[in-house]
N, CA, C and O atoms as a GROMACS GRO file, in nm:
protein
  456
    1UNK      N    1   3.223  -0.986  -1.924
    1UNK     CA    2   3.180  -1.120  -1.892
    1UNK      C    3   3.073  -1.162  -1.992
    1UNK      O    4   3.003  -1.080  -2.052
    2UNK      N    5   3.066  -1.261  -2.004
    2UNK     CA    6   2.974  -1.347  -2.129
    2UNK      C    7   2.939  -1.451  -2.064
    2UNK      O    8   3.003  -1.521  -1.986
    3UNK      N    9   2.785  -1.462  -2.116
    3UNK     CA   10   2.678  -1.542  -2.034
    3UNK      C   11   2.584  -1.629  -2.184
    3UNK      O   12   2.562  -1.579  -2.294
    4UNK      N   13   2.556  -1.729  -2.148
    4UNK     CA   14   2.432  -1.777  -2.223
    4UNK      C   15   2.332  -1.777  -2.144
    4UNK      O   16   2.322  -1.765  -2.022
    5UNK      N   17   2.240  -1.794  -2.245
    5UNK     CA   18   2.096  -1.773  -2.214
    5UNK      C   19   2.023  -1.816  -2.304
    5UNK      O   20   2.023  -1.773  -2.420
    6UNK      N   21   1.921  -1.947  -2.240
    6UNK     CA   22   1.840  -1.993  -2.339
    6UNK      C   23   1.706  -1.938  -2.334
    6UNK      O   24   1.631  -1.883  -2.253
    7UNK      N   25   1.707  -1.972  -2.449
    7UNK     CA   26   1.522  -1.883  -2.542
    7UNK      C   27   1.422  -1.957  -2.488
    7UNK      O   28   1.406  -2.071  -2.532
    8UNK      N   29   1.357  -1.921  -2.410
    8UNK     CA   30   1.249  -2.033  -2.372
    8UNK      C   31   1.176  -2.116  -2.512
    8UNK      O   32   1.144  -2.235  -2.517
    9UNK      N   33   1.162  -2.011  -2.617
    9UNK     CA   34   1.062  -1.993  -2.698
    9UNK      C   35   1.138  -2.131  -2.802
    9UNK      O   36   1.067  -2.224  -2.842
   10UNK      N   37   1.271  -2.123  -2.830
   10UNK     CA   38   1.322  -2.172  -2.894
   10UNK      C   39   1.418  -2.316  -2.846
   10UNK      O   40   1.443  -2.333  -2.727
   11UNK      N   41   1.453  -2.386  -2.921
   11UNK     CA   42   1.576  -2.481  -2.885
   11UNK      C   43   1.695  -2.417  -2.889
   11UNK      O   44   1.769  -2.512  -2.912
   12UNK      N   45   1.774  -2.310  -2.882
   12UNK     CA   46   1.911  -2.230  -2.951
   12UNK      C   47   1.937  -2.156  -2.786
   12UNK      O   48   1.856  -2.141  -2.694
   13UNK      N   49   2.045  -2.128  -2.794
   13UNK     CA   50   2.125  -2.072  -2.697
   13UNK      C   51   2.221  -1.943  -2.752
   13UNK      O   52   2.314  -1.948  -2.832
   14UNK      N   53   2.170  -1.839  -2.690
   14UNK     CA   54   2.255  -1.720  -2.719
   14UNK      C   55   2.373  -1.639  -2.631
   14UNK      O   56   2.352  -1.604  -2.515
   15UNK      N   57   2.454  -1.623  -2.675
   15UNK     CA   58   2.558  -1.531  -2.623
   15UNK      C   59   2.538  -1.369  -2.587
   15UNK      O   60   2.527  -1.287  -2.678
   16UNK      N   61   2.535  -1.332  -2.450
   16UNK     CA   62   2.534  -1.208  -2.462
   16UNK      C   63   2.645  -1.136  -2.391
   16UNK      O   64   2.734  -1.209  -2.346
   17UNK      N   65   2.656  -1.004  -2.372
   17UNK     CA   66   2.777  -0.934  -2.318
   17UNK      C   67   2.691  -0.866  -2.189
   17UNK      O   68   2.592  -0.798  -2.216
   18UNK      N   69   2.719  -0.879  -2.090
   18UNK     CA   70   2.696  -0.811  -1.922
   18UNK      C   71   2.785  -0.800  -1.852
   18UNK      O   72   2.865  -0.888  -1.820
   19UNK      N   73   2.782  -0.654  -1.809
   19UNK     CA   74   2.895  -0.631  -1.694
   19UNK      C   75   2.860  -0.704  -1.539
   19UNK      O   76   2.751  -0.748  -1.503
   20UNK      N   77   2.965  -0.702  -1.478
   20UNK     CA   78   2.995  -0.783  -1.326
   20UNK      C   79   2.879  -0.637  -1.284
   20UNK      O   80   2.760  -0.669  -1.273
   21UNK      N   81   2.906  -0.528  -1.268
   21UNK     CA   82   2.779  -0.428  -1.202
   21UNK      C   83   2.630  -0.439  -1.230
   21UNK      O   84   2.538  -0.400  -1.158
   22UNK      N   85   2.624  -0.504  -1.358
   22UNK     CA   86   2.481  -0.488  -1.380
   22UNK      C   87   2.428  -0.628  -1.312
   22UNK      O   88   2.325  -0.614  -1.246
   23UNK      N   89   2.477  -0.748  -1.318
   23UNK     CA   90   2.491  -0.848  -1.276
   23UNK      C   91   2.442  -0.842  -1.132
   23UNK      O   92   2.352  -0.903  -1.073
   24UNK      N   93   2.535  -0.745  -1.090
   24UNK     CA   94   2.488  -0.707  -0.924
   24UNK      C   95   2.403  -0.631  -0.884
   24UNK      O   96   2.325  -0.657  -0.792
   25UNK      N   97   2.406  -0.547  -0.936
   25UNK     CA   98   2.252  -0.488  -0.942
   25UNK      C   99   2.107  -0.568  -0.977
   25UNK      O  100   1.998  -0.556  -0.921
   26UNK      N  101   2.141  -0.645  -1.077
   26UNK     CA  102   1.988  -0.716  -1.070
   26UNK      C  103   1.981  -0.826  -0.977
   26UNK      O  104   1.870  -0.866  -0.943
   27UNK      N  105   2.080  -0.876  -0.933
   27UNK     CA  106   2.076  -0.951  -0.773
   27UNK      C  107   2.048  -0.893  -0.679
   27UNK      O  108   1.990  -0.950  -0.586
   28UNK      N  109   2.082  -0.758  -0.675
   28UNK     CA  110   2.056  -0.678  -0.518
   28UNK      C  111   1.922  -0.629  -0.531
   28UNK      O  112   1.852  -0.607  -0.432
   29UNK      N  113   1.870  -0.605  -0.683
   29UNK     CA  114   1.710  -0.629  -0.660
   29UNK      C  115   1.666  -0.740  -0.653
   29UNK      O  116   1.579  -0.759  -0.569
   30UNK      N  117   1.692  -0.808  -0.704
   30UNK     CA  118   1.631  -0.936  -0.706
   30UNK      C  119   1.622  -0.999  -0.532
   30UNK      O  120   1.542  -1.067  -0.468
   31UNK      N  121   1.700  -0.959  -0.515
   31UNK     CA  122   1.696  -0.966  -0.320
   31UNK      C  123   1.594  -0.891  -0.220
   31UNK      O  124   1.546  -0.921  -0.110
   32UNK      N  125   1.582  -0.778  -0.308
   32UNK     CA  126   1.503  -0.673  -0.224
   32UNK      C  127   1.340  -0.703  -0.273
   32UNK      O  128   1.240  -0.660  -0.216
   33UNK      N  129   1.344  -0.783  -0.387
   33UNK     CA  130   1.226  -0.804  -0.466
   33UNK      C  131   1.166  -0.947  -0.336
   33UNK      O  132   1.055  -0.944  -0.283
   34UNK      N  133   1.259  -1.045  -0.312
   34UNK     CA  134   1.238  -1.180  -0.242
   34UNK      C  135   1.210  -1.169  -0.084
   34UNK      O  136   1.149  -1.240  -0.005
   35UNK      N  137   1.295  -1.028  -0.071
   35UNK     CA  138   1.274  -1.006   0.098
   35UNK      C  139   1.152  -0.924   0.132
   35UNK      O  140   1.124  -0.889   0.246
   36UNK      N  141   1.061  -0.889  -0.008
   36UNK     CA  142   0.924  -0.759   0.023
   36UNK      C  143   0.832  -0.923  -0.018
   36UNK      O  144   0.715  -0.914  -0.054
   37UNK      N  145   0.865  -0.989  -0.012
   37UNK     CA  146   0.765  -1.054  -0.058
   37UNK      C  147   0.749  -1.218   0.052
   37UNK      O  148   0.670  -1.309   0.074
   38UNK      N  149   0.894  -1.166   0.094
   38UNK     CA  150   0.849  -1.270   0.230
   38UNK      C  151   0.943  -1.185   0.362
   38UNK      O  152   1.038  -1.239   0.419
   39UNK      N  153   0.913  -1.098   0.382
   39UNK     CA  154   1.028  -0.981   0.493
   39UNK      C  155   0.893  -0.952   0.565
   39UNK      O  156   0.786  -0.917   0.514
   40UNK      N  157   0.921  -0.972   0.684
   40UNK     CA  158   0.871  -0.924   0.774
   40UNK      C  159   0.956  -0.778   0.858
   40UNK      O  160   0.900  -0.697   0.931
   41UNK      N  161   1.067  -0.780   0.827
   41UNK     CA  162   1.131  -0.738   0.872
   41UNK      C  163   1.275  -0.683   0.783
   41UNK      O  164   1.328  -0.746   0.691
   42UNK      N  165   1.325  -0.532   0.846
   42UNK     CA  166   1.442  -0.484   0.746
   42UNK      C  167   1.498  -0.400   0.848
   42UNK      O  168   1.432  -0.360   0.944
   43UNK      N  169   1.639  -0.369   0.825
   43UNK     CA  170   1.763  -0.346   0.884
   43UNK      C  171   1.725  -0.147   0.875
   43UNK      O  172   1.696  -0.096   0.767
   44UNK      N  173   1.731  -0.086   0.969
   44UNK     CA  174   1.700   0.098   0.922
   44UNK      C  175   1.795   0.118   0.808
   44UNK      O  176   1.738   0.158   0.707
   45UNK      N  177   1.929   0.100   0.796
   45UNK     CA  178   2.050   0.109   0.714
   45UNK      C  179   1.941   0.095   0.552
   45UNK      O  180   1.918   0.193   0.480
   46UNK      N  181   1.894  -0.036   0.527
   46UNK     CA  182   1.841  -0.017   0.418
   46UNK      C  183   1.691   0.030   0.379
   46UNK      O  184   1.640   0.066   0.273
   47UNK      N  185   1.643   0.014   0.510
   47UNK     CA  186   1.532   0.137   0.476
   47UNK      C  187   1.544   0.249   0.438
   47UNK      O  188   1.477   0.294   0.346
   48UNK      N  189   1.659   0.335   0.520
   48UNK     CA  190   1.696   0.438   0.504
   48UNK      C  191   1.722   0.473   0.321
   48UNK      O  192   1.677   0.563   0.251
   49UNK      N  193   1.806   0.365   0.293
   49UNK     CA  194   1.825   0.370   0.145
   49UNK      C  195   1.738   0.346   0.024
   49UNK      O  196   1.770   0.387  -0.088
   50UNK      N  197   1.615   0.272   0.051
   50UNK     CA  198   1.527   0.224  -0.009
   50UNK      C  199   1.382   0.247   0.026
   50UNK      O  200   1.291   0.164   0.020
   51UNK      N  201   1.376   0.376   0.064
   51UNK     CA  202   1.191   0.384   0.186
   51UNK      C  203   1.102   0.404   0.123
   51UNK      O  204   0.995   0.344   0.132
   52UNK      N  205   1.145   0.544   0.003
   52UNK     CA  206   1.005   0.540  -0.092
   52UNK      C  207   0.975   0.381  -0.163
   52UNK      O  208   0.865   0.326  -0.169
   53UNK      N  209   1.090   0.331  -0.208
   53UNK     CA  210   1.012   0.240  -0.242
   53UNK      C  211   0.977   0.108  -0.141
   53UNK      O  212   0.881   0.042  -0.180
   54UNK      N  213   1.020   0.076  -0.058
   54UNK     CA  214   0.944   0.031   0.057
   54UNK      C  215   0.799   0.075   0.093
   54UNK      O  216   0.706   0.002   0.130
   55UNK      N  217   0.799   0.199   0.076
   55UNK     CA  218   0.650   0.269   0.103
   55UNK      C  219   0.543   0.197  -0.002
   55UNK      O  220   0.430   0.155   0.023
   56UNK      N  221   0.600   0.197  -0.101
   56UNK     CA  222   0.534   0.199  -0.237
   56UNK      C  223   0.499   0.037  -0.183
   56UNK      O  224   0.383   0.025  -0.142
   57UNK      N  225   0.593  -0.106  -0.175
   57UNK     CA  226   0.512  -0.212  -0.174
   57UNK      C  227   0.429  -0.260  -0.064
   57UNK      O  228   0.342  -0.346  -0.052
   58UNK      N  229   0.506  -0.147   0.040
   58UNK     CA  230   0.361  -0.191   0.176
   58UNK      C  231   0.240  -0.129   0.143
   58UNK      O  232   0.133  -0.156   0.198
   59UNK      N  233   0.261  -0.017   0.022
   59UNK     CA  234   0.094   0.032  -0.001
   59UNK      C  235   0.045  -0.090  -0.068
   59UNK      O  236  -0.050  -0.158  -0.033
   60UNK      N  237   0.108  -0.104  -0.149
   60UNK     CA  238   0.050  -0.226  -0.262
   60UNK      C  239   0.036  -0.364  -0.213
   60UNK      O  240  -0.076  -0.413  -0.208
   61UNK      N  241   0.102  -0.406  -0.190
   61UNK     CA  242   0.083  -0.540  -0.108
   61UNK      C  243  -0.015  -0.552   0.047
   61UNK      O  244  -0.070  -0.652   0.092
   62UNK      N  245  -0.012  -0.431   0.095
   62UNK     CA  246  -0.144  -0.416   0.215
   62UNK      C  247  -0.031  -0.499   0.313
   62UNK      O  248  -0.094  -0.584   0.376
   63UNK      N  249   0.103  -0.502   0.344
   63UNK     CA  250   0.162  -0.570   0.446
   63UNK      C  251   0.294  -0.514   0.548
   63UNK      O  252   0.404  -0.513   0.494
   64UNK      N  253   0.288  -0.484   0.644
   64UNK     CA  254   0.325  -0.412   0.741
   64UNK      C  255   0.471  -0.495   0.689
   64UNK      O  256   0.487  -0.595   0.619
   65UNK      N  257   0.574  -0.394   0.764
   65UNK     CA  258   0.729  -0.396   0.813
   65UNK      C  259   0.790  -0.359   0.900
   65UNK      O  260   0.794  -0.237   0.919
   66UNK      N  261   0.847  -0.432   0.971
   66UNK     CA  262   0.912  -0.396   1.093
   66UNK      C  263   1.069  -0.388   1.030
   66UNK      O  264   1.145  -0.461   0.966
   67UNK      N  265   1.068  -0.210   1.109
   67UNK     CA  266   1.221  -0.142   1.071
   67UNK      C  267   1.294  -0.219   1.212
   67UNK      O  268   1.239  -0.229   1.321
   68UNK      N  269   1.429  -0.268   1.178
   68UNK     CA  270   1.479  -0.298   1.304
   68UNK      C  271   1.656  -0.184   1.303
   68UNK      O  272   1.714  -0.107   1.226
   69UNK      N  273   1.682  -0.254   1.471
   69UNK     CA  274   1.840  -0.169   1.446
   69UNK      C  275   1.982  -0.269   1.501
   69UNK      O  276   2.034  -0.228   1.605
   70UNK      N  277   2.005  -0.313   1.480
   70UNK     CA  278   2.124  -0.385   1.562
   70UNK      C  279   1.990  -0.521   1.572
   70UNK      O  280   1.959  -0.577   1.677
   71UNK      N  281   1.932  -0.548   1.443
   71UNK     CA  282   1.820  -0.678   1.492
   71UNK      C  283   1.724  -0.620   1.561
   71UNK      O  284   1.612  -0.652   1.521
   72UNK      N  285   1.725  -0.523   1.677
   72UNK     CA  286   1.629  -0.487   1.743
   72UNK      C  287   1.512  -0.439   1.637
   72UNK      O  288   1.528  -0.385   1.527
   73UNK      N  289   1.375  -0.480   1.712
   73UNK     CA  290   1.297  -0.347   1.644
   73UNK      C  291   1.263  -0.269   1.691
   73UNK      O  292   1.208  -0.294   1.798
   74UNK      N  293   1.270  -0.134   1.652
   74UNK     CA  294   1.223  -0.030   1.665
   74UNK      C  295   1.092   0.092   1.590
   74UNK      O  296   1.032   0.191   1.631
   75UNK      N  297   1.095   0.031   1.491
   75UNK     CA  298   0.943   0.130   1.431
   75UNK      C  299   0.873   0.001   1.366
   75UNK      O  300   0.930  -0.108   1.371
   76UNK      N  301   0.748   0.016   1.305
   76UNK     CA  302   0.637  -0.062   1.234
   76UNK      C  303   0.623   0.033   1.127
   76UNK      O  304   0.629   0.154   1.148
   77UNK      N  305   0.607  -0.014   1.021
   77UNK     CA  306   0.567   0.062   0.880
   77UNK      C  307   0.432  -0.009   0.832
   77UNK      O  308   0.454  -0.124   0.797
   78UNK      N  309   0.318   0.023   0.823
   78UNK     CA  310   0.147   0.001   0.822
   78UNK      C  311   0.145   0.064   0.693
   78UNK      O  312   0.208   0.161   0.650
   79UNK      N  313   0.056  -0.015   0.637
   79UNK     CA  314  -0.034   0.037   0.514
   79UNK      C  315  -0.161   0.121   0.590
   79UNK      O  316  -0.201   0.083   0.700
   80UNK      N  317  -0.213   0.223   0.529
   80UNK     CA  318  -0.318   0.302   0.575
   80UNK      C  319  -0.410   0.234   0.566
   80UNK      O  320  -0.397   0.182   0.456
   81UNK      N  321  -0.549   0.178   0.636
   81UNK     CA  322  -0.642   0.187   0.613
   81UNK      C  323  -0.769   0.242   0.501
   81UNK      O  324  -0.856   0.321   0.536
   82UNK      N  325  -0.760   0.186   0.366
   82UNK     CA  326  -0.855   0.285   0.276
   82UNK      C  327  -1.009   0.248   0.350
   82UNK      O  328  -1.051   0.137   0.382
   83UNK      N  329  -1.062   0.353   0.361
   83UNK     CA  330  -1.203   0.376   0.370
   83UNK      C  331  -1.278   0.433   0.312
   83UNK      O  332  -1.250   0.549   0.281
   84UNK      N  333  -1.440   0.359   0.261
   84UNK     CA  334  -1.484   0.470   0.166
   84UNK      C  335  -1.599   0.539   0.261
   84UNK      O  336  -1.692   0.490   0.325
   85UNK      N  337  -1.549   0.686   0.240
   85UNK     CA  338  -1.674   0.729   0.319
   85UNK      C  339  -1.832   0.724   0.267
   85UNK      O  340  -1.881   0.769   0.163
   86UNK      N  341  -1.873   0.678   0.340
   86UNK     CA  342  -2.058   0.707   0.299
   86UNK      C  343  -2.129   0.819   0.328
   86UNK      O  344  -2.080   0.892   0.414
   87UNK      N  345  -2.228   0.850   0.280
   87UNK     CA  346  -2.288   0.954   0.263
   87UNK      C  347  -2.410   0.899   0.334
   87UNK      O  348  -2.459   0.948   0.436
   88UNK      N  349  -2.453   0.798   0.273
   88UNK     CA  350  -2.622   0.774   0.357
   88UNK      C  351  -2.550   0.716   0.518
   88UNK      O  352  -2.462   0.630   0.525
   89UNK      N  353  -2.605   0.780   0.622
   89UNK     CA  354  -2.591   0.755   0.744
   89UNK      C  355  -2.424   0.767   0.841
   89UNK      O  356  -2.373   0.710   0.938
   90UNK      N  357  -2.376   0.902   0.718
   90UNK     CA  358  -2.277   0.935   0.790
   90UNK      C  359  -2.278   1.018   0.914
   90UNK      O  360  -2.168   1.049   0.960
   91UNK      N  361  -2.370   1.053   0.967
   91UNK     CA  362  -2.420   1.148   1.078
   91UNK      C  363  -2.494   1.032   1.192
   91UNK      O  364  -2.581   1.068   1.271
   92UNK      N  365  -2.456   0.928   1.186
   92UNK     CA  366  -2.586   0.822   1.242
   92UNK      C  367  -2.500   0.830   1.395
   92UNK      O  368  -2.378   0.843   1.409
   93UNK      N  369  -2.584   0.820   1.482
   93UNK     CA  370  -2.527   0.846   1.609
   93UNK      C  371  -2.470   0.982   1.639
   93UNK      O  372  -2.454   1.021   1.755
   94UNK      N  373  -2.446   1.042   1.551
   94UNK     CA  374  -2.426   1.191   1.574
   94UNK      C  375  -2.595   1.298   1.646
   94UNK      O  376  -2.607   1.379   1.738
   95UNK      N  377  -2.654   1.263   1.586
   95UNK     CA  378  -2.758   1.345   1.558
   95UNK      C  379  -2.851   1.243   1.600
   95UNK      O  380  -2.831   1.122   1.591
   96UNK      N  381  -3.012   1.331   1.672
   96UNK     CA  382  -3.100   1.244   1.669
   96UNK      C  383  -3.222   1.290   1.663
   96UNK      O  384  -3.242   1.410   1.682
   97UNK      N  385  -3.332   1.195   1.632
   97UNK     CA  386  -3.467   1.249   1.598
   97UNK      C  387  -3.543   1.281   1.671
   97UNK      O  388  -3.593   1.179   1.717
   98UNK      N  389  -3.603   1.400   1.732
   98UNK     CA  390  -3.741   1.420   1.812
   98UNK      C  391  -3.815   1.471   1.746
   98UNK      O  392  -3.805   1.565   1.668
   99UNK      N  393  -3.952   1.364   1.798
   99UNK     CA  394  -4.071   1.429   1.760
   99UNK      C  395  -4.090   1.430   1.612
   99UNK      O  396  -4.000   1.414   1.529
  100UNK      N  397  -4.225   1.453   1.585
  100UNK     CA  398  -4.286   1.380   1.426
  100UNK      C  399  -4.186   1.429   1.312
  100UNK      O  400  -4.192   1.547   1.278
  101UNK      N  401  -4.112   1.360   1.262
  101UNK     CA  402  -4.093   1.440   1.140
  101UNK      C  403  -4.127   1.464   1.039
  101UNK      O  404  -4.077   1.551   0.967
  102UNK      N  405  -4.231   1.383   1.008
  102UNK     CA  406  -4.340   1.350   0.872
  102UNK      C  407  -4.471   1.483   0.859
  102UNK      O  408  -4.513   1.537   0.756
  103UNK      N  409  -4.509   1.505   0.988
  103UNK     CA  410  -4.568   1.619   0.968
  103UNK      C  411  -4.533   1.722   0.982
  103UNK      O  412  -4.433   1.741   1.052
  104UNK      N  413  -4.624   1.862   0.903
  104UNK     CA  414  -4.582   1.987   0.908
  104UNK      C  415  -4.592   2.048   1.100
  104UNK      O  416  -4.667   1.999   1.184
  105UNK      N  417  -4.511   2.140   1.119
  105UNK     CA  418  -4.547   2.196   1.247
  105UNK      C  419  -4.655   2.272   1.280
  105UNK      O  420  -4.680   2.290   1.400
  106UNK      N  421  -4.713   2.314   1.205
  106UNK     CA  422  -4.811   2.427   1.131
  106UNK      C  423  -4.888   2.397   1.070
  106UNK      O  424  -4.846   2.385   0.955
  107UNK      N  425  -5.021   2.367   1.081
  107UNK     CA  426  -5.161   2.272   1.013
  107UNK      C  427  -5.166   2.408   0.911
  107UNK      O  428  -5.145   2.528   0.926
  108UNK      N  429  -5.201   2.329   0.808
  108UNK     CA  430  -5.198   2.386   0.672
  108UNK      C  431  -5.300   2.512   0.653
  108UNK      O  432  -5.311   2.586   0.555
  109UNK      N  433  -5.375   2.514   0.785
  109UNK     CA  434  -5.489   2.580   0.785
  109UNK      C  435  -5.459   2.742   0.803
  109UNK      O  436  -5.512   2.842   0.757
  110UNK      N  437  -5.362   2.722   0.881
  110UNK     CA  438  -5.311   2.904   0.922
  110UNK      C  439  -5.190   2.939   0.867
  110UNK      O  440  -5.111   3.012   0.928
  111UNK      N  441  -5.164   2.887   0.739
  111UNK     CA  442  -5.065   2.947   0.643
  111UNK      C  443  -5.160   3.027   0.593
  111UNK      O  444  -5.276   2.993   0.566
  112UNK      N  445  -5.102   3.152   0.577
  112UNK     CA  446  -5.112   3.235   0.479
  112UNK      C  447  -5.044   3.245   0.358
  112UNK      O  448  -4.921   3.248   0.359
  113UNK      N  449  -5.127   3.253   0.224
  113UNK     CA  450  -5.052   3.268   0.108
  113UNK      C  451  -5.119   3.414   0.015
  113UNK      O  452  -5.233   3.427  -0.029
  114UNK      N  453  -5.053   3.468   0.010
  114UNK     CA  454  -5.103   3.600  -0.107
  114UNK      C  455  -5.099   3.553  -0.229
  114UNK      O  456  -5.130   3.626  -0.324
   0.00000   0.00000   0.00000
């Protein structure tokens, strides 16, 4: 099959050679590209076929999917939560303070030092 295709860049129109498969293939992405980008929702059949990369744009895009079956749904697919853990006041409510902590327990007077 033979297709034109114009040059954005240019005024001219070129001839190229593409098979009917490749043709369909970049439609059946091009579908899967239009339905991650407004899909709320996908059939298990093609999850099943497509999950890592399903995984991959609910990480990236930060936007949940509902797997369905017969239309029904049945699972939710969630992006994880990133969190950064902190260090200053990661123990806060864990732990608590009694009593002075600024001073020594032991007046400086009855240390012994050799």
């Amino acid at each position: 099959m033979q297709a034109q295709l114009r040059d954005p860049r240019a005024d001219r129109h070129e001839t190229v050679s593409v098979s009917i498969e490749s043709i369909q293939e970049i439609l059946y992405l091009l579908t899967i590209v239009i339905k991650m980008t407004t899909m709320k929702s996908i059939p298990a059949g093609e999850f099943k076929t497509h999950c890592l990369r399903i995984m991959d744009e609910v990480s990236r895009r930060r936007q949940s999917v509902v797997i369905t079956k017969k239309g029904v749904p049945v699972a939710k697919l969630v992006p994880v939560e990133r969190t950064e853990r902190k260090i200053v006041g990661c123990l806060e409510g864990v732990m608590a303070i009694v009593g002075d902590i600024e001073n020594p327990l032991v007046q400086p007077e009855v240390w012994e030092v050799d």
